[in-house]
N, C-alpha and C positions, 0 to 999 in steps of 0.2 A: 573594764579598761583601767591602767593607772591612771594617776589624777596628778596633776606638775601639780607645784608649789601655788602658782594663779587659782588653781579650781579647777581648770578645764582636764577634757580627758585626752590621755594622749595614746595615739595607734603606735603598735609595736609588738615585735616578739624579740623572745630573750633565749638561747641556749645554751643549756647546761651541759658542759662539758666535764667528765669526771672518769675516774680509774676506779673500774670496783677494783675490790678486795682494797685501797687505797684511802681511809676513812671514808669508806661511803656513807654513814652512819653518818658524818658531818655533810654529806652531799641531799642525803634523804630528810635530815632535819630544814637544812636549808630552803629546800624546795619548798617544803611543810610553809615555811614561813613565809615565800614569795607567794604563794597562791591566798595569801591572807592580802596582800597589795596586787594583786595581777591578778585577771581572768584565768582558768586554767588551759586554754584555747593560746594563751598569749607562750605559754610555759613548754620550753621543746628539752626532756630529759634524753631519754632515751629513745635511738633509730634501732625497734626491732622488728624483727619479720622480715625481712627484705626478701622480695620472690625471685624463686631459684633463676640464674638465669642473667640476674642483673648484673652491671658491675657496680659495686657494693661502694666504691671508690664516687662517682658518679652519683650513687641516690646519696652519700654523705655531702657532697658538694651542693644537691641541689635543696636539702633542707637546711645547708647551715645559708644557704642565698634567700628561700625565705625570712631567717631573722635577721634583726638588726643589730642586737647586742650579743654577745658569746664571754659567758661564764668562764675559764678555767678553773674548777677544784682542785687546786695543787695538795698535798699533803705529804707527810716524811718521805713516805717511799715512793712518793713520785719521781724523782730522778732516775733514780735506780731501779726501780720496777723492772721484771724478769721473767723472759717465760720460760717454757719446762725443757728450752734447750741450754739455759744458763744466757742465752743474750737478751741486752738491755732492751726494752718492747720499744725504745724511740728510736732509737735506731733502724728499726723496721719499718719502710715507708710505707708499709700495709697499716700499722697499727692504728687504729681508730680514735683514737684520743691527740696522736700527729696529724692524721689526716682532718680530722676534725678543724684544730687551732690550723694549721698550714692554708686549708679553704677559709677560713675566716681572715687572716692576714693578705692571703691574695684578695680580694674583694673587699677590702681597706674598709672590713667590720669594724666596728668598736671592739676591743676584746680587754676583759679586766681578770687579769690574774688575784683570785682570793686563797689566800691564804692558810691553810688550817692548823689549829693547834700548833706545833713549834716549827712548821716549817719552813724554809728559808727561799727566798727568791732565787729560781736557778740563772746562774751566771752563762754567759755566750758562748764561752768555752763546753759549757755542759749538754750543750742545747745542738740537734744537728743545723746544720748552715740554712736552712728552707726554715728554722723553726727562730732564728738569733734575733727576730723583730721581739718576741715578745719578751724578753729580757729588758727591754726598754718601756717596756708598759709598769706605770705606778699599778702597785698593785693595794690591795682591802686585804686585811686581816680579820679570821674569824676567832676569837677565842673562845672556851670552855666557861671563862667566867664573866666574860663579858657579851656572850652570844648575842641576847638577846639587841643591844644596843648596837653592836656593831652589825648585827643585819639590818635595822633600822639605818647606819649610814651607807651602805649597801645598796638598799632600795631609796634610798635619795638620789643615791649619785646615776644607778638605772631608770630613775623618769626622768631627771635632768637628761640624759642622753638620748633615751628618748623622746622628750621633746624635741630635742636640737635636731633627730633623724625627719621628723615628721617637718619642721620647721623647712628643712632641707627639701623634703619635697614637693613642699606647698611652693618652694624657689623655683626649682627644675619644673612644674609646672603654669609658673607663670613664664620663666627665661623660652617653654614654649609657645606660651600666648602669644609673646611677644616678638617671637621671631615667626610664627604665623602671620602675625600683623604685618612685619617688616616683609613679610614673602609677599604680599599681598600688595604693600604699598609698593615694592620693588617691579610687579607686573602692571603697577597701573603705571607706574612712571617712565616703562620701555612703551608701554602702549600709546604716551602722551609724546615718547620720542620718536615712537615711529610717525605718528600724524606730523607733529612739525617738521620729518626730514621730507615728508611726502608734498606739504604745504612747501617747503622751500625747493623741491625739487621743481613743481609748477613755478616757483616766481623766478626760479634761474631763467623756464624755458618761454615765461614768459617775457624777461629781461631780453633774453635774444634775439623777439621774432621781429622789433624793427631793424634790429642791425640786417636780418637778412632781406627787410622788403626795402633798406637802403643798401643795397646791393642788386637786389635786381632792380631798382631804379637807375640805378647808375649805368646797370649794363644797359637798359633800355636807351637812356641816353647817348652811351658812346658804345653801341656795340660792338667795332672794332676791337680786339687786343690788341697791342702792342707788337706791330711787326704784321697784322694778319690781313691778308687781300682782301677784297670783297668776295671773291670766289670762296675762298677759304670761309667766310663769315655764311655764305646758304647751306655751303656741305655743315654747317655747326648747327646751326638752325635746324636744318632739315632733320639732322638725325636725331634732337632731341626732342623735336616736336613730332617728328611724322607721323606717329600714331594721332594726332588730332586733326592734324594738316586733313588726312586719308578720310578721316571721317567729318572732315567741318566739306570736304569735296561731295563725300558722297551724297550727304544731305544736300548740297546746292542743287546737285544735277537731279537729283529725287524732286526735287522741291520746283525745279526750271520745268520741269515735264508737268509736273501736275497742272503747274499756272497754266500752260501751252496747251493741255488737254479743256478744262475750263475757259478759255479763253476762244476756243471752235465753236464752243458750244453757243456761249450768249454773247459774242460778236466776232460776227459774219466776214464785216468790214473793219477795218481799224480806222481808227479816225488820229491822224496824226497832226498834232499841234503846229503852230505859226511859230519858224524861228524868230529868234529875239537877240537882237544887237547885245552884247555885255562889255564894257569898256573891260578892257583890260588893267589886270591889276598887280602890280609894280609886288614882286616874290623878291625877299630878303633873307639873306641867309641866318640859321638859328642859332640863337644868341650861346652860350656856352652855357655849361650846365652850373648852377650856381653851387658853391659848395655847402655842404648839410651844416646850417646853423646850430644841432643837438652836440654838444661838448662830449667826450667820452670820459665816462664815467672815473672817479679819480678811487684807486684802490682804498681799500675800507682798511680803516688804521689796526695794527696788530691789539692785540688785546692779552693781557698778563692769563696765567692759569686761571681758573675758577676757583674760588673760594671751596673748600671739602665741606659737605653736609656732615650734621652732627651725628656722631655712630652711635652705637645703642652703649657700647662701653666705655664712652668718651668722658672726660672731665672740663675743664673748662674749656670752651674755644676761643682759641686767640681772637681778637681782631681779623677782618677779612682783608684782605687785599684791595685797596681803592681801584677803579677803575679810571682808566685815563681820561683825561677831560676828549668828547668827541670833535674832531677838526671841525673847524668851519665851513660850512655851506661855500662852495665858490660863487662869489659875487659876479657878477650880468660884466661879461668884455665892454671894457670903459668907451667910450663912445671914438670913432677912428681919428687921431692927430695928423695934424699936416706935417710929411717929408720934411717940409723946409723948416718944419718952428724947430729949435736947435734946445727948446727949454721943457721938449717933453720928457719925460721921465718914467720910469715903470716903478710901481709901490716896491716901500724898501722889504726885505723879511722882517718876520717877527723875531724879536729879541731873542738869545740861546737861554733856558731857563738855569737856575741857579745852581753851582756846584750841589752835590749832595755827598756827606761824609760816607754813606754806606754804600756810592756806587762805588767806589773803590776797591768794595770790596767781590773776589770772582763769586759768583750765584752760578749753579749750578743742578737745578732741582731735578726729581726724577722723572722722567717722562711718564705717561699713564701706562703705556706698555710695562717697561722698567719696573714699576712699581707691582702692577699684577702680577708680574710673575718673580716677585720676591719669596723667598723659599728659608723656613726657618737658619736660623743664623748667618744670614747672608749680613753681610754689611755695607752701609754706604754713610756717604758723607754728601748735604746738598751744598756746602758752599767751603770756602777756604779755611775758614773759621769755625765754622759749626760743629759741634759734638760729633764724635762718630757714634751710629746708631747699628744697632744690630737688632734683627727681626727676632721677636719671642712667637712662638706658636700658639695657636689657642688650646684651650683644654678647662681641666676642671679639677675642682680641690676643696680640703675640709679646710674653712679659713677661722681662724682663732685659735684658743684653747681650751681644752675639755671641760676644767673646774675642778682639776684635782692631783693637779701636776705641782711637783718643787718649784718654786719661783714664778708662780702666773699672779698675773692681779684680777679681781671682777672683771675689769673693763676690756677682758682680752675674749671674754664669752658676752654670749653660748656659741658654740659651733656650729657653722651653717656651709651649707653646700652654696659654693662660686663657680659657675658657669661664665668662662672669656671666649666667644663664640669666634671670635676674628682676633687674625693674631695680630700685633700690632708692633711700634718699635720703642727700644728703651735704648739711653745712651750706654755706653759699655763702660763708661767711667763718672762717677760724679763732676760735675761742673768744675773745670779749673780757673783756678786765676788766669793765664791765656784767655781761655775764654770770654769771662768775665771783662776782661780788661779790652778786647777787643770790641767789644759790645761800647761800652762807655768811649770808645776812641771815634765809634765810628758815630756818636751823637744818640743812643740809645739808653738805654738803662737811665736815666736820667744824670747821666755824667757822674753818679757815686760810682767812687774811688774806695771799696772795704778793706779795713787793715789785715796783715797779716800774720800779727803779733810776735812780729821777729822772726818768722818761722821763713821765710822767702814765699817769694808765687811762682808763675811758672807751671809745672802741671801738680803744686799740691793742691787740693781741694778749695776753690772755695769757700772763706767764712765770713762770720760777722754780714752774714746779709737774712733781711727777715721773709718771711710769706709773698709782701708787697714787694718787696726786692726782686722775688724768683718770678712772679707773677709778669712782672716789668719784662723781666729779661726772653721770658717764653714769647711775649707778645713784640718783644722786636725780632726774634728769631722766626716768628708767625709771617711778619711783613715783610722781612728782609727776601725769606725765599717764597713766599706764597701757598706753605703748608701749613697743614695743623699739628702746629709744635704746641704743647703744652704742659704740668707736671703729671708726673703719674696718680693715678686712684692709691687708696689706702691697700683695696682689693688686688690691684693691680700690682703692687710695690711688692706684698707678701708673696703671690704668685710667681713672681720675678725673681725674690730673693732665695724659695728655696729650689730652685731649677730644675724643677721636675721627680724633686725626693720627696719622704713623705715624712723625713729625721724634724726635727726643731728646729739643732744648732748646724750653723753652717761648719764643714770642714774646710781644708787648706791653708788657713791660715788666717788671722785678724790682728785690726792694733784696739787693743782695749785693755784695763787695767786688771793684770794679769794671762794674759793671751797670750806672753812669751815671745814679742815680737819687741825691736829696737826701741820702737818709739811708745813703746806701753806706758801711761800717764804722762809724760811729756811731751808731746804734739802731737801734729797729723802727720801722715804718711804718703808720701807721692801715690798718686792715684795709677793703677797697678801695680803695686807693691807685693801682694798675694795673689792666687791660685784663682783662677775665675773659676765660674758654678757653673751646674751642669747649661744652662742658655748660655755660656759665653759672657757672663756680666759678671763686672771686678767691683770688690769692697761694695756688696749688699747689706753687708752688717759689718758695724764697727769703721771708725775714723772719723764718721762725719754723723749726727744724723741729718735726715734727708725730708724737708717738705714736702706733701700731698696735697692735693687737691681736696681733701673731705674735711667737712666741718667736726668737732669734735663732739660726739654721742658717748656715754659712762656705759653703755652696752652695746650688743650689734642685735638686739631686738628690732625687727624692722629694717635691718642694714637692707639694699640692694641685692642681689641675688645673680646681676648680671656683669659684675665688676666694674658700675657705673658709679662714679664720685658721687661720694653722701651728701649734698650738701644742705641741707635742712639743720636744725637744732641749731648749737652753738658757735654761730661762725662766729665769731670773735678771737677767737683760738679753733685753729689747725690742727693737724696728728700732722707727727713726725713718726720717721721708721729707721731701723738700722741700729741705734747706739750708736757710742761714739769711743775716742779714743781715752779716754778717766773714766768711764763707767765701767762694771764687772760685767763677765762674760751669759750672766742672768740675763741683763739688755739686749743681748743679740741675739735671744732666742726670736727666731720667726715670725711670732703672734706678738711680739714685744710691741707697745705702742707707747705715744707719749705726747702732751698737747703743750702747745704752748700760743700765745698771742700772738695774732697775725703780725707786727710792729716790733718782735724780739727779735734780738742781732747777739751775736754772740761767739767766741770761736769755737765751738763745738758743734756749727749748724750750718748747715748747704744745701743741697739741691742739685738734682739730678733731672734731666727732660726726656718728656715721650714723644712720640706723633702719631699718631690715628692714622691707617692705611687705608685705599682705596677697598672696598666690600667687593669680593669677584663674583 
């Protein structure tokens, strides 16, 4: 097995891809050399033999998806390479050296174009449309005189990569543990909801069974209805009783015989008793029925949303929503006043509680239905003032960058497989001054006021506020509507910002120095000013950069796996994402990161908000 830089070994295969007659003699040497660092198990040259019958197109597909890395051997006459009809073999979507690279670009292989001898990187014009990705891969050069060294950098940059594949899905196998878990904990918790709907269902039916045995007490009392004869009152009786009436008779008269039959038997004679004088006794008519001293019940006070459980992809959670203080117990009816005292009085109300700056403001959160059935880029807004949010889909992606790309730092590797199981919501625009400012109006944000360095507010971006500024601000937006507003993941930011592509730099447009937009080194840009990305989300890169949630790590060794906030190592300083508007167009690549202390202000830094969706 190869061996990473650490010592350990790492699983993986690698295909070579090559054009004979096209220096194979640099294809054949090369291999020579990999098998001195790799298993020859690990080593996929050549797909020969294929049994008659097959589609040939199909068995190339399914061994380039056994490996994990893919070679191209470019050499002079690989562009132009020709078969014996005089047309160029890439052209040809049969040809095995396209179909080859084409399966590995579908299946978002690693593929690294090497170089041989003097040949030059083919440009996207040369390349057919199904092949234009890999014109965009940094490619390794092999030379004549340097062979032996630049295969040694070669087989560096293939364990690195494999590492990072196997790292990858030592992730996608936990990101399953983990959501086995969550299935697990999800069945115990409908099983905990259905016993407490069942336990509440008996304490309804038991709440009700006096109200109805004071109801048939009442009617025992005043059996009449309202309006109803006595006649009318046995036809009611009779008919809802007679089946007991019929049978409390037929036992009497069963029960009258028997005594009668018993009663021949062992006396003959009856002996009947000496009448007895009884005064008579003075019948009073019955007093009225007293009315039921039990109160009814006084309605159970409304109760705000529930606070969201923490999702497995979550970053911080706000603050919960308090819950309202519960009413008071009704006090025992004060003892009866006399008609005539002119100085009784009923208790006054309780005082109206104190204005509050953010009721003024409309709140409009999403219902639970509303929200389940949220559908990628739908968009809402929960109150007057709140961000507009638009839903991102879940999915999955190679987060960072490779280690051997123009313009990357260490700290942007190694490349790991990001698993976002649940889609969730991002604002569509970085945080504005509006915003901001409403926040601080309504008694939030701690009443700071950030400058705008001449530049106006209104909807340009937010700045001069730090980590703890943004932090503030999520947590009144938390309380205000009773969701889980918060900022975005590191993992989550990058997923966001390249919208579903698999390029670096963002297209449509940015403001950063040189980007060829108005405001390049001279300020910020009203927030949609450029082309939004494929999720529907404006200025991902460039204008502002943007606070995360993740503590700042110098690698993603160990990073998360489930696009859940890092927060371990250096919190003291945060990662920031995006670039900004004076930095070059290097910063806006995708993996781009950047740390600064939670307590930095500055006008080049803002902040954008999420919220964690209900899990369906």
């Amino acid at each position: 097995m190869p061996v990473s830089d650490s010592g350990e070994a790492v699983a993986g295969k690698i295909f070579i891809n090559y054009r004979r007659g096209d220096d194979a003699g640099f294809a054949q040497a090369l291999f020579a050399h990999l098998t001195q660092a790799f298993p020859p198990e690990a080593l996929f040259m050549d797909v020969d033999n294929i049994e008659p019958g097959l589609d040939f197109v199909r068995v190339l597909n399914e061994q380039v998806a056994q490996c994990d890395v893919l070679i191209s051997v470019i050499g002079k006459d690989w562009i132009e390479a020709r078969d014996e009809a005089g047309t160029r073999r890439l052209d040809n979507p049969d040809d095995f050296v396209r179909v080859e690279i084409e399966s590995a670009l579908n299946q978002d292989k690693r593929v690294i174009p090497v170089l041989v001898g003097q040949a030059q990187m083919p440009k996207p014009d040369q390349l057919p449309e199904t092949m234009k990705p890999l014109a965009r891969r940094n490619a390794v050069r092999l030379s004549h005189e340097r062979f032996r060294s630049d295969t040694q950098g070669l087989i560096a940059a293939l364990q690195r990569a494999l590492e990072s594949v196997e790292d990858a899905r030592k992730a996608e196998a936990e990101v399953a543990r983990l959501a086995a878990e969550a299935n697990e904990r999800r069945d115990e918790e409908r099983k905990r909801d259905e016993r407490a709907q069942q336990e509440l269902e008996s304490q309804r039916k038991a709440e009700q069974l006096p109200k109805k045995i004071e109801e048939r007490e009442a009617e025992a009392l005043n059996p009449l209805q309202d309006g109803e004869e006595a006649d009318g009152l046995v036809v009611r009786l009779r008919a809802r009783h007679s089946p007991v009436i019929g049978l409390a008779i037929g036992l009497a008269v069963f029960g009258a015989i028997g005594v009668w039959a018993f009663n021949r038997q062992t006396t003959p004679v009856p002996v009947l008793p000496t009448p007895v004088a009884v005064a008579p006794v003075p019948v009073q008519a019955p007093a009225a029925a007293p009315a039921s001293p039990r109160p009814s019940p006084a309605p159970a006070p409304s109760s705000p949303p529930a606070a969201q459980s923490k999702p497995e992809a979550a970053g911080k959670l706000p603050e919960s929503v308090p819950s309202p203080e519960p009413a008071p117990e009704p006090s025992a009816a004060p003892a009866a006043q006399s008609k005539s005292d002119p100085a009784a009085k009923l208790p006054e109300p309780p005082p109206s509680p104190a204005p509050n700056a953010s009721a003024s403001i409309a709140v409009t959160p999403l219902s639970r239905i509303s929200e389940l059935t949220l559908k990628p880029k739908d968009t809402f807004r929960e109150c007057a003032n709140c961000p507009e949010m638009i839903v991102v889909p879940a999915g999955s992606y190679t987060m960072g960058s490779p280690g051997f790309e123009t313009g990357e730092y260490p700290h942007e590797g190694p490349q790991h497989r990001v698993t976002l199981a649940r889609p969730f919501a991002v604002a569509k625009f970085a945080l504005t001054f509006d915003d901001w400012d409403a926040c601080a109006a309504a008694g939030g944000c701690g009443g700071y006021k950030p400058g705008d360095a001449g530049w106006g507010r209104g909807r340009r971006p937010v700045i001069n506020v730090s980590w703890h500024d943004a932090e503030a601000y999520v947590a009144w937006l938390a309380k205000l509507t009773g969701k889980p507003y918060r900022l975005l993941t590191e993992a989550e930011y990058e997923y966001a910002a390249r919208g579903g592509t698999r390029t670096d730099y963002p297209s449509g447009g940015a403001n950063c120095k040189g980007c060829g937009s108005q405001w390049d080194s001279k300020q910020t840009a009203p927030v949609g000013s450029f082309a939004a990305n494929g999720f529907g989300l404006y200025d991902m890169a460039g204008n502002v950069w943007e606070w995360t949630e993740d503590c700042y790590h110098d690698s993603y060794k160990g990073a998360p796996a489930d696009g859940s906030a890092w927060t371990g190592g250096d919190c003291g300083n945060r990662v920031e994402r995006g670039g900004s508007w004076f930095l070059t167009p290097d910063y806006l690549r995708f993996p781009s990161r950047n740390r600064l202390a939670t307590g930095y202000r500055d006008d080049n830094l803002g902040f954008r908000v999420a919220r964690t969706l209900l899990a369906r």
